[in-house]
N, C-alpha and C positions, 0 to 999 in steps of 0.2 A: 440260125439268125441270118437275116436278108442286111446286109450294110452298101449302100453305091455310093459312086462317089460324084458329089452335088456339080450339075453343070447346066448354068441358066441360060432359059436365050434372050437374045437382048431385043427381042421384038414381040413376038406374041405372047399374051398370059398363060403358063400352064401352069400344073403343081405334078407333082412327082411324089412317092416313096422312098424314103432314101437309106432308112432303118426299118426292120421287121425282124423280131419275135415273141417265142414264147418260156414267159420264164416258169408257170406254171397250170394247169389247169384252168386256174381261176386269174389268171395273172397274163394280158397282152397287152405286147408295147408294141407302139407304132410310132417314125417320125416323116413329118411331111415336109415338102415347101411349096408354097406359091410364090412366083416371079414372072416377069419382073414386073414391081410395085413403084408408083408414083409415090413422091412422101407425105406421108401419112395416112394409106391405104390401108397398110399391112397392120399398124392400131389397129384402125378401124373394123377391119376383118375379123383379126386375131381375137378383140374382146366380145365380138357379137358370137362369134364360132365356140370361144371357151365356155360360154353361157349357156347357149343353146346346147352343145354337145352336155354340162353337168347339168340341165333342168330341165328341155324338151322332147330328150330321147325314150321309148318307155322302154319296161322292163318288167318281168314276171317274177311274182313271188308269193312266198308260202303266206296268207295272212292270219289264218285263222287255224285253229287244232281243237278238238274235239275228243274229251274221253269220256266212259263211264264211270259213271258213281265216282267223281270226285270235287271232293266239298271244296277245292279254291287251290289259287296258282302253284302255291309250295306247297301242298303237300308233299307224303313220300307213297311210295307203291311198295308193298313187297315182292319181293322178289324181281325187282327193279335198284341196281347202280344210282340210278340219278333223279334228282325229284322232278316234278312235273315241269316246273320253272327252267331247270337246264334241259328237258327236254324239250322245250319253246325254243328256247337258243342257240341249241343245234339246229331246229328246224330253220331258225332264221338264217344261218350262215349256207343252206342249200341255194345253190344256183342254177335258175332254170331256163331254156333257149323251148321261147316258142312264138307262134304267129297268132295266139288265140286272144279274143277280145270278149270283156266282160268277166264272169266268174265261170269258174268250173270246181267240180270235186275230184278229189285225191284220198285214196287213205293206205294206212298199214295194218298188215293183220299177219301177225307172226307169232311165234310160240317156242321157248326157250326151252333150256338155255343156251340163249348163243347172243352175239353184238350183232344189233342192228345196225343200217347203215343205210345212207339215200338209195342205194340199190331195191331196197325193200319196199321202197315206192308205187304202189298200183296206179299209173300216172293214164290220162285220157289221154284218147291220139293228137296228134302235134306236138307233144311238148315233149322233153327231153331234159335228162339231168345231166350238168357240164361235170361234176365229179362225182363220180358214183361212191367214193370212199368216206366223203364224208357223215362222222357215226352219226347216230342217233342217241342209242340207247343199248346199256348192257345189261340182259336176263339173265338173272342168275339162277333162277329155280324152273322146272318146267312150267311156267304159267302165261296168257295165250295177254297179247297189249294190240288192244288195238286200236288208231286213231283214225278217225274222219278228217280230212285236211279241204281248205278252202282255197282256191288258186288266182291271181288274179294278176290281171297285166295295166299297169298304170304308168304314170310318171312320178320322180319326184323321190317323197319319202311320207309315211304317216306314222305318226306313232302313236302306240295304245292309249286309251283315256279309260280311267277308273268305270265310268257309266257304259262302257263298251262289252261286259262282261256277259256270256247268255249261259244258260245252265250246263256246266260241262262243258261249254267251249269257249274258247281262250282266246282272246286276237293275238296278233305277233307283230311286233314293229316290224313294218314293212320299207326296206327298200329295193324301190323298182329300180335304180337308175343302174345301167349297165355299165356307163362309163366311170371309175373311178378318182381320174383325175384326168385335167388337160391343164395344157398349157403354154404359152405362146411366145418366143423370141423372133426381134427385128432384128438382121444383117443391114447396114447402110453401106452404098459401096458410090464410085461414080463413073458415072456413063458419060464420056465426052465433056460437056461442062454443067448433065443434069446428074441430078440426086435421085438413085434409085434405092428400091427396097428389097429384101428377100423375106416372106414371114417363112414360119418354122412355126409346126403345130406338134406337140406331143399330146400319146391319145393313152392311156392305161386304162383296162377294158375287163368287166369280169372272167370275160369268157363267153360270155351269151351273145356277143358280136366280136366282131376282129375289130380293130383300129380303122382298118378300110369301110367295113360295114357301117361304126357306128360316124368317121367323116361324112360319107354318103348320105346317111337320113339325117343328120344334124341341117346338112347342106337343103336337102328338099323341104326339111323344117321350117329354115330362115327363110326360104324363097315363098312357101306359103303365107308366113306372115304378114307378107309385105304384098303380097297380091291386091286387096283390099283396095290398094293406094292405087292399082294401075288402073281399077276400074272407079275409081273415085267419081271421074265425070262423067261416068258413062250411067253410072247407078242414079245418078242427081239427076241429069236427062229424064230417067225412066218416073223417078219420082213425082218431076214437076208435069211431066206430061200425062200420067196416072191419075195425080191426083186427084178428079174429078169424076175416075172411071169407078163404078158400081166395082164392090167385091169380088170376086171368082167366084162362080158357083162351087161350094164341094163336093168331091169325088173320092171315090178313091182308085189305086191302081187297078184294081180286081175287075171294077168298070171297064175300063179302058183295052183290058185282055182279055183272051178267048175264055172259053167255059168256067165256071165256078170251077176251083177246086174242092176235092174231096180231103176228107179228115186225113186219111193217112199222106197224102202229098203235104203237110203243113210238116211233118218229120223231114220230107226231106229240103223244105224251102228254109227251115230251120239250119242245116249245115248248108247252105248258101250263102256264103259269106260276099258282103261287097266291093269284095277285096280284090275277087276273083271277075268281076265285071268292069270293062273298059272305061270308067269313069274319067272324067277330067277331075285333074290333080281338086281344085278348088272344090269340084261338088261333091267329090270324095270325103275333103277336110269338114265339110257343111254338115256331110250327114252324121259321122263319125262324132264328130260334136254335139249331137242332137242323141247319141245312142243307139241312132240307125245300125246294126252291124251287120243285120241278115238278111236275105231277098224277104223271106218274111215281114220283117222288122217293116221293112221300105212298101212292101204291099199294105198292109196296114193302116198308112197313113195319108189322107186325104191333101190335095194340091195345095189345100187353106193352112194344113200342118204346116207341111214344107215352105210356102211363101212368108211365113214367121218367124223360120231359121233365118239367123244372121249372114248376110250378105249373100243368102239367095236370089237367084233372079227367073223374071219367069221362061225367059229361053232354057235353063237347066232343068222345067221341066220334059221340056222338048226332048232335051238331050237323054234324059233319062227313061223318057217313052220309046223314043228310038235304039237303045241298047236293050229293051226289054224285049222290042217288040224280035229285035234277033236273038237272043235269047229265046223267045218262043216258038221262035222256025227250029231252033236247031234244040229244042230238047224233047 
């Protein structure tokens, strides 16, 4: 456990750590502070910060399971401890750290008797299980269980609905959200003859981020949202002086760069994530929102697509030709 001991400066904003640790696998705590706060800044912060950190941070998890031949949720298996239903439930309480966007498949395939356990997990690359102990399932007789699992990185929380059910496979109430709790105390103190403020953020955290981590993207979170606002009159400009200009011709990127490619380069534009290209933060948020995730995904889609994404502009596609086109010197 990390503990300091709190010492504000009375002129410039910063925030500090002032508590760190770990109480369990699944289990981190963090405490921050920013200082020094004019009053009623540190509100201000603290409620938008608690928000953001428990609803727009995302998070992976098990959504869906898959078995054979089996007629509905409760059943039992022989030679199976636990019916189908508790074995949904454990799958729910796995927690997973990864960077992947969209779906992927997972499965198990084991053969008793012995206790399953998230370790059993045939997981795709990036992702990762924060506690490998937690069970699954206990075989009691030699007989081979094996599930197909569905993986997915969202925000939020979903939970199953009756009409969600596909033959032999099961959805699982999913929560993405990595952060478990936060929460927010003001210090008031006085500075000469003004009123200042200290907030204090508490971060409890699955495991699938640190406190540190999940502060930082909650922070890039809010600052995105509010983006929108800065270009407000710049977007209205572009509007009214547009609006009289003819469509964009459509294209797509594939025009725009050297040679067609071939079938098997689409496998590898496919793990090109545009994660991994120099984006500005907004046209980042733009595409990611539209389900853009892949250099694939983004080649696909014609300038007429992208000009109908929300709060795109057409210098982004500039910008976006221009990472491409070095991306293309250098692969």
């Amino acid at each position: 456990m990390v503990h300091e001991k709190v010492t504000v400066s009375t002129q410039t904003l910063q925030w500090k750590c002032v508590e760190s640790r770990v109480d369990s696998k699944r289990l981190y705590y963090g405490r921050f502070i920013l200082a020094p706060l004019m009053k009623g800044q540190a509100d201000t912060i603290g409620i938008a910060m608690r928000r953001v950190l428990l609803g727009e941070i995302e998070g992976t998890c098990i959504t869906r399971a898959k078995f054979d031949k089996i007629p509905h949720e409760y059943s039992t298996i022989v030679g199976i401890q636990e019916s189908v239903h508790e074995i949904l439930m454990n799958l729910k309480e796995i927690v997973l750290r990864s960077n992947l966007y969209g779906t992927r498949d997972a499965s198990i395939c084991v053969k008793g008797p012995r206790y399953v356990t998230a370790q059993d997990i045939i997981l795709p690359p990036s992702v990762e299980i924060v506690d490998n102990t937690q069970p699954i399932a206990n075989l009691t007789e030699p007989i081979n269980l094996c599930i197909e699992l569905q993986l997915e990185r969202h925000r939020g929380y979903r939970i199953k609905t009756p009409n969600n059910f596909q033959d032999g496979s099961y959805p699982i109430d999913a929560v993405f959200m990595p952060v478990r709790n936060a929460n927010h105390s003001i210090h008031s103190y006085a500075n000469g003859n003004e009123k200042q403020e200290i907030l204090f953020l508490e971060i409890w955290t699955n495991g699938s981020l640190t406190p540190k981590e999940a502060l930082h993207e909650a922070s890039r979170n809010l600052i995105d949202l509010f983006i929108p606002f800065l270009h407000a009159e710049e977007e209205n400009f572009h509007l009214e002086k547009n609006q009289h200009k003819v469509t964009l011709p459509p294209f797509t990127f594939h025009d725009r760069l050297a040679k067609p490619r071939k079938n098997q380069n689409e496998i590898v534009l496919k793990s090109i994530f545009i994660d991994q290209l120099e984006l500005h933060p907004r046209v980042y948020n733009c595409l990611k929102r539209s389900n853009i995730h892949t250099l694939l995904d983004l080649l696909n889609n014609s300038e007429e697509d992208l000009m109908k994404m929300k709060h795109f502009r057409i210098e982004d596609i500039k910008h976006i030709l221009d990472i491409l086109e070095i991306e293309k010197h250098f692969a």
